[in-house]
C-alpha positions in Angstrom: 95.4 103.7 58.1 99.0 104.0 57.6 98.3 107.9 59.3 96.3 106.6 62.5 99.4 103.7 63.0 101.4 106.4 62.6 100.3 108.3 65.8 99.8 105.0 67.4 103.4 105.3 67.6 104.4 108.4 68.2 101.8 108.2 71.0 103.7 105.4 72.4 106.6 106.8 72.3 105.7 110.1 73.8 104.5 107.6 76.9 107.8 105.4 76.5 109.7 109.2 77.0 107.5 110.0 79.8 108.0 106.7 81.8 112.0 107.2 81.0 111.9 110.9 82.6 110.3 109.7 85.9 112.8 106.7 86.0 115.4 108.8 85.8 118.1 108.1 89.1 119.1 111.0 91.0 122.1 112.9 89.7 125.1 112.4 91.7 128.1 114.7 92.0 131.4 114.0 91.0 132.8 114.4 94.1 130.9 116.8 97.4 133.2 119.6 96.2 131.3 120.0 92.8 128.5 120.7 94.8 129.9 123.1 97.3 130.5 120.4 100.2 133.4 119.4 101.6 134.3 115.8 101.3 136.5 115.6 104.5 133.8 117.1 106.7 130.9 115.3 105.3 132.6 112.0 106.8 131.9 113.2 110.1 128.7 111.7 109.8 130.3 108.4 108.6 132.3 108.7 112.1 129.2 110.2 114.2 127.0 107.0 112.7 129.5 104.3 113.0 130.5 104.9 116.7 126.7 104.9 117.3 126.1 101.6 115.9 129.1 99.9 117.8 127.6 102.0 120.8 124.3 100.1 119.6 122.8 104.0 120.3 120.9 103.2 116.9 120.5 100.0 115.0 121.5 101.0 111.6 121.4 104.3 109.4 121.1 105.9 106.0 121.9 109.3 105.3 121.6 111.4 102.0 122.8 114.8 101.6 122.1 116.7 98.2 122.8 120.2 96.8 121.9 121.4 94.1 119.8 119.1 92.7 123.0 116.1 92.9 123.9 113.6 95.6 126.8 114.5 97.4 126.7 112.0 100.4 125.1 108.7 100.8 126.1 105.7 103.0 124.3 103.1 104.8 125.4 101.9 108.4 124.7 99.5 111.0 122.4 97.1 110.1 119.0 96.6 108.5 118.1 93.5 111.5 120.7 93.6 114.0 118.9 90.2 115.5 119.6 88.6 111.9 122.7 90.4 110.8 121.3 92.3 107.9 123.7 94.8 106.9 121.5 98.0 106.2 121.6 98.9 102.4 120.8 102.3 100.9 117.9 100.9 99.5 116.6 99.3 102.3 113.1 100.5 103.5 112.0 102.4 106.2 108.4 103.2 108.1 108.9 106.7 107.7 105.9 107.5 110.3 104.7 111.5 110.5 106.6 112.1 106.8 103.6 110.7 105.6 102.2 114.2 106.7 104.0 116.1 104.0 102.4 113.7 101.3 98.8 114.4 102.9 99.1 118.2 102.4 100.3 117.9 99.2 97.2 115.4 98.3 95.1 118.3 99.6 96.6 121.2 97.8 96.7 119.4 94.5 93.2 119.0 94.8 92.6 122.9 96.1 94.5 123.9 92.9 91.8 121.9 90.9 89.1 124.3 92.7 87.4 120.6 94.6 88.9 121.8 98.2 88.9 125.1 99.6 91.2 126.0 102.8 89.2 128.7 104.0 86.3 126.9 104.6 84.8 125.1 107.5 85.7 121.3 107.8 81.8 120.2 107.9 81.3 121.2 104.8 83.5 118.0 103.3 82.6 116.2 106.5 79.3 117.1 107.8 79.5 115.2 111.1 82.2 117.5 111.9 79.4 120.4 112.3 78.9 122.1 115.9 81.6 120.0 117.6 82.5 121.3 121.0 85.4 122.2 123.1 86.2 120.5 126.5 87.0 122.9 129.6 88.1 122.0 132.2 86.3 123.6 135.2 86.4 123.3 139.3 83.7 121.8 140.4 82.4 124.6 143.3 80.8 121.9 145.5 83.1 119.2 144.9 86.6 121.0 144.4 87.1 118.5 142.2 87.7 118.9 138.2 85.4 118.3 135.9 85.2 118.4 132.0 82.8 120.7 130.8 81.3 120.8 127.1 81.3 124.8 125.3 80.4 125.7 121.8 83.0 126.1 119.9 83.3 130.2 118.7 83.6 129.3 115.3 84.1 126.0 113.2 87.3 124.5 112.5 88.8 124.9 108.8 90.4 123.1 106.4 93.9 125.7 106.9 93.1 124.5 110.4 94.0 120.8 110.0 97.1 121.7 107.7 98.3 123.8 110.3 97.7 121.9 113.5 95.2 124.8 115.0 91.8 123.0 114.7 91.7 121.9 118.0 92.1 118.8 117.4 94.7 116.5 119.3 96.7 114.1 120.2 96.2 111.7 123.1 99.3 110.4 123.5 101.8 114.1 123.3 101.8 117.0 124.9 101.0 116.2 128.2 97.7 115.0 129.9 94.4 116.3 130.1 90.9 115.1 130.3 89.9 115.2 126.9 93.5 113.7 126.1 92.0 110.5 128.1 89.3 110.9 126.2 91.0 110.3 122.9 92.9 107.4 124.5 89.9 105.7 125.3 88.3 106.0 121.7 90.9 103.4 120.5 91.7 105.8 117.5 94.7 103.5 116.8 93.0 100.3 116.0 94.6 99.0 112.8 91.7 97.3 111.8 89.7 100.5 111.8 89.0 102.0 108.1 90.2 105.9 107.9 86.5 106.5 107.3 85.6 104.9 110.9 88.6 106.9 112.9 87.5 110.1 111.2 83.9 109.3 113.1 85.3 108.6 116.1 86.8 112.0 116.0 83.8 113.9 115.0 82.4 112.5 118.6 84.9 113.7 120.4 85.4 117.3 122.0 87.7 119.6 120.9 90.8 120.1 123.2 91.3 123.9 122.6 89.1 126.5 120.7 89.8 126.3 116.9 92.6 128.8 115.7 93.9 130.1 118.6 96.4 127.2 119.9 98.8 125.1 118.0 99.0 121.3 119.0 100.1 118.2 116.8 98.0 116.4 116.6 95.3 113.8 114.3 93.9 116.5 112.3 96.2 115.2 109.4 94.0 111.8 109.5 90.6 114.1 109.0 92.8 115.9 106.0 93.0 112.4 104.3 89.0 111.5 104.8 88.4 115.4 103.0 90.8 114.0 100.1 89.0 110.9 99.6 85.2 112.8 99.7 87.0 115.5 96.7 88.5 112.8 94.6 86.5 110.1 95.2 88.8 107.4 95.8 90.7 105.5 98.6 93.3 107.9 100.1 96.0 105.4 99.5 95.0 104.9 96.1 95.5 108.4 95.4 98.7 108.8 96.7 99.9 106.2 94.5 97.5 107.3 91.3 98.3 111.0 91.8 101.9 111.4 93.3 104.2 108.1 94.0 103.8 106.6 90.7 104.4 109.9 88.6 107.1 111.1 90.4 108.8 107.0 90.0 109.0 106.5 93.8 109.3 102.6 93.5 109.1 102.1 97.2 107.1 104.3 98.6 103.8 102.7 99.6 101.6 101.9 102.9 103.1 98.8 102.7 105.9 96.9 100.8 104.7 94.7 98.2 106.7 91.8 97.5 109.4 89.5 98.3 111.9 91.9 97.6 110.7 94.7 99.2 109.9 92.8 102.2 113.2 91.7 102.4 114.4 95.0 102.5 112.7 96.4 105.4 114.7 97.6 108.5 113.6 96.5 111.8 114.2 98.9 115.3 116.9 97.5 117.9 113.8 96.6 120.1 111.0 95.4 120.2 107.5 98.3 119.9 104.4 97.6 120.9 103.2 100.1 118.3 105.4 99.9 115.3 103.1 99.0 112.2 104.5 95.9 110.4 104.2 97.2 106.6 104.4 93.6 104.8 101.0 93.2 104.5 98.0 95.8 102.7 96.7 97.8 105.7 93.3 97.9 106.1 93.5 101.5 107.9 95.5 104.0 105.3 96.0 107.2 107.2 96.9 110.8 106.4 99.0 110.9 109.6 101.4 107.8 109.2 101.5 104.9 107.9 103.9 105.2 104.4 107.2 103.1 103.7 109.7 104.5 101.8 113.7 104.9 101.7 115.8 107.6 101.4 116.3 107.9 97.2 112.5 108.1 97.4 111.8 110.7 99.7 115.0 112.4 98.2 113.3 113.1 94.9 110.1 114.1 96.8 112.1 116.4 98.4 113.7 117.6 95.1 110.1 118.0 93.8 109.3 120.2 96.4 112.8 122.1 96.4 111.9 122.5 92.5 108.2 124.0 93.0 106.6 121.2 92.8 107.5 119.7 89.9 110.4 116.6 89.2 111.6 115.1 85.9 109.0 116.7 83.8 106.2 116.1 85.6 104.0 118.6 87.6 102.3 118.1 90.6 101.4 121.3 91.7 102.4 125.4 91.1 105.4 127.0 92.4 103.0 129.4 94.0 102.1 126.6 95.7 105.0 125.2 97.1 105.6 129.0 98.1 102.7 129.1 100.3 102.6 125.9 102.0 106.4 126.3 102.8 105.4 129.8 104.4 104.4 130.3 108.3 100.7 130.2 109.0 100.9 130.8 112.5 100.3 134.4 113.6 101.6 136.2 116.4 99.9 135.5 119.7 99.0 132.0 119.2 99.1 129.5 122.0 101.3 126.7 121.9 100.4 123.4 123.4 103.8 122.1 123.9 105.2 123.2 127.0 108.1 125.6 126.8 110.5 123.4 127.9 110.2 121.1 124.9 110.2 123.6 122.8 113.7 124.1 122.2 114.2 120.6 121.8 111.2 119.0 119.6 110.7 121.5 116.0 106.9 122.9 116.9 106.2 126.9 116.6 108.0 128.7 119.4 109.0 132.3 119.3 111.7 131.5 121.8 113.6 129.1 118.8 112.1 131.2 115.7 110.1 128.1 114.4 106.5 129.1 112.8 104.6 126.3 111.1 103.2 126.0 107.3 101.0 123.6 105.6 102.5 120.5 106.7 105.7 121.5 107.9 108.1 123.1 110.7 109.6 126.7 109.1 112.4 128.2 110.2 111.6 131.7 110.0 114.0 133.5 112.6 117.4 131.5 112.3 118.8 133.8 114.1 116.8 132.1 117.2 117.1 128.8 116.5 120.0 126.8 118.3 120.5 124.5 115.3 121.9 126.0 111.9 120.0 126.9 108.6 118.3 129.3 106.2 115.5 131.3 106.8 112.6 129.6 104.8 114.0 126.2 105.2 111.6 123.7 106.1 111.4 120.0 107.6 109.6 117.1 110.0 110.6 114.0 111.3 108.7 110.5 112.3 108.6 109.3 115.3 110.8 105.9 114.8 113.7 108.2 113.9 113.3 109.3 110.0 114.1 113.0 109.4 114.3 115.7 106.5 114.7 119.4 105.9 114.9 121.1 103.1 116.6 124.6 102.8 115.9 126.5 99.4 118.4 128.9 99.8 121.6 126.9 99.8 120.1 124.4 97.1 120.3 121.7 99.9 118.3 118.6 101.1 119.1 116.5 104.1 117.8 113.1 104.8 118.1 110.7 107.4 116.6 107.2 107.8 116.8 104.8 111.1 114.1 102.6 112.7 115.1 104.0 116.1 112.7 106.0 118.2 115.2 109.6 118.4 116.1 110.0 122.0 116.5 106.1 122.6 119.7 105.5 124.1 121.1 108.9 123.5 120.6 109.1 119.7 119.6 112.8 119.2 120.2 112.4 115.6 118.8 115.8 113.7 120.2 118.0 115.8 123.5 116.3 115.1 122.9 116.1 111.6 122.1 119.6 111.0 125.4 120.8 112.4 127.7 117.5 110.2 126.3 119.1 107.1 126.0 122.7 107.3 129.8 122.6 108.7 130.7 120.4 105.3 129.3 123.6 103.3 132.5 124.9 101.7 131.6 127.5 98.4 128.1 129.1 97.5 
């Protein structure tokens, strides 16, 4: 008896140890010079964000800056509710949008790691109503001259590497331009909150491909069909698995699709203006999807970004292999691919381009030519944004995280904030 008590405890304790590593807070430097930064250069951004806000060019701000595993920067400006005079806090929480994405791939590559997903093969295999989907061409009609939208097969299915890497075919209704399966997809009211993930996916499935699979890259909702494939391997609810499998090991308190709570309510920032499609986040959503949809602040994704910086594991606990990390962080997009976006917005929004040396992975942007690309960096560094004006990159080889968090759409009154951003903190970089 007094043996089994005995490791009853030390059991305990082993959990108690556990729970204490994943609490840990984020280091923080001494001072940005400990780190390699400069301290006098990193307040440019305190300057930059400031004169914004009394511009009212964004609604409040707050930025984190790490290296080398420690904090070196992190302020909040503005406010959290400019119509209630919230100050924003560096806790306060943001709907981080498309940096949902990076949490969807991971879902799926833990999960290919455990042998229950396999990139190389065809999405109808997890999803069989995704079998024999066709593409939609359109052609002049002869008799007519006018254009209509004609149904092809498809030259070969769709795959799992497809949705990670935004070639499936798949799209967007609402970017890139206008086309007529683009109406298409805005007509299938695949927004609808009270939709299920299961029912979008569906709606999907009945709709045509916008290119042939593998051959162009377009953002688009293939992220969404990545989160149905999660939930069919696991078998559970997409959300609960990104709580079960990778927010609640890795102690991200506020990361959720929606913030439970008094508190956490209380701590949401709210845009300048008013959005017609901004998702409210204080109340459990009914539709979870792979795309969007997550609320989290910046100490939160910080030590997701450290997790991924560190190959995939944080504070003792492993989500996935460095190998892992390696290839998902690595450019999937061959030479010769066609890019949906058109040239012109290329240079200005982070999808592949030759012109700007930008490839994509499994979930992110890669820089893979920095020599190309107008904004500084490292080769191999990595990053996304959301679309009401959250943004991260990571760059392995300086050891360095950015992170920025507003509830401002970028380009709104003249708030181009990561291009700014990129330059305040790679100019603040004074020793290896």
């Amino acid at each position: 008896m007094k043996t089994l008590r005995r490791l009853m405890l030390a059991a305990l304790f082993c959990i108690f140890l556990a729970s204490v590593a994943v609490a840990q807070a984020i280091p923080q430097a001494t001072n940005p010079e400990e780190v390699g930064l400069s301290k006098e250069r990193l307040e440019r951004i305190s300057a930059w964000l400031k004169t914004d806000v009394e511009k009212k060019a964004v609604t409040g701000a707050v930025v984190m800056v790490l290296r080398k595993g420690k904090i070196a920067y992190y302020e909040a400006f503005g406010y959290q509710d400019r119509e209630k005079s919230i100050p924003m806090a560096r806790n306060s929480i943001f709907r981080i949008y498309s940096m949902t994405k990076p949490f969807t791939s991971l879902a799926v590559m833990m999960l290919a790691e455990e042998g229950k997903i396999q990139l190389p093969f065809p999405v109808s295999q997890y999803l069989p109503e995704f079998k024999d989907m066709k593409v939609g061409v359109e052609k002049q009609d002869p008799a007519t001259g006018n254009a209509e939208l004609v149904f092809e097969k498809a030259n070969r299915e769709m795959t799992v590497q497809d949705l990670l890497r935004h070639t499936s075919g798949i799209t967007y209704g609402t970017l890139g331009g206008k086309s007529m399966v683009k109406d298409l997809y805005n007509k299938a009211n695949l927004f609808d909150g009270k939709q299920t993930l299961a029912e979008e996916v569906t709606k999907l499935s009945k709709l045509p491909l916008a290119y042939q699979p593998g051959t162009t890259w377009d953002y688009s909702m293939s992220t969404d069909i990545l989160a149905r494939i999660v939930e069919i391997a696991s078998g559970v609810d997409f959300d609960v698995f990104i709580a079960d499998r990778i927010t609640k090991p890795l102690g991200l308190k506020d990361t959720a699709y929606w913030a439970e709570g008094v508190d956490r309510q209380s701590r949401i920032a709210e845009p300048g203006t008013k959005l017609t499609w901004i998702y409210q986040g204080t109340t459990k959503p009914n539709w979870t999807t792979g795309a969007q949809g997550l609320c989290s602040n910046a100490e939160d994704y910080g030590r997701f970004c450290l997790m991924l910086l560190h190959g995939g594991t944080r504070d003792g606990v492993r989500l996935v292999s460095p190998h892992t990390i390696k290839h998902m962080t690595s450019n999937h997009i061959p030479p010769g691919y066609k890019y949906a976006v058109p040239v012109q917005n290329q240079i200005l929004w982070p999808s592949p381009s030759m012109e700007t040396g930008q490839g994509f992975g499994l979930g992110f942007a890669i820089n893979c030519q920095p020599e190309r690309n107008p904004l500084p960096g490292s080769k191999g560094d990595y990053y996304w944004m959301g679309a009401l004006g959250t943004y991260f990159w990571i760059d392995p080889k300086e050891e360095l995280i950015g992170i920025l968090m507003t509830q401002d759409p970028f380009g709104a009154k003249g708030f181009i904030s990561p291009y700014r951003m990129r330059y305040f903190v790679y100019q603040a970089i004074s020793a290896n």
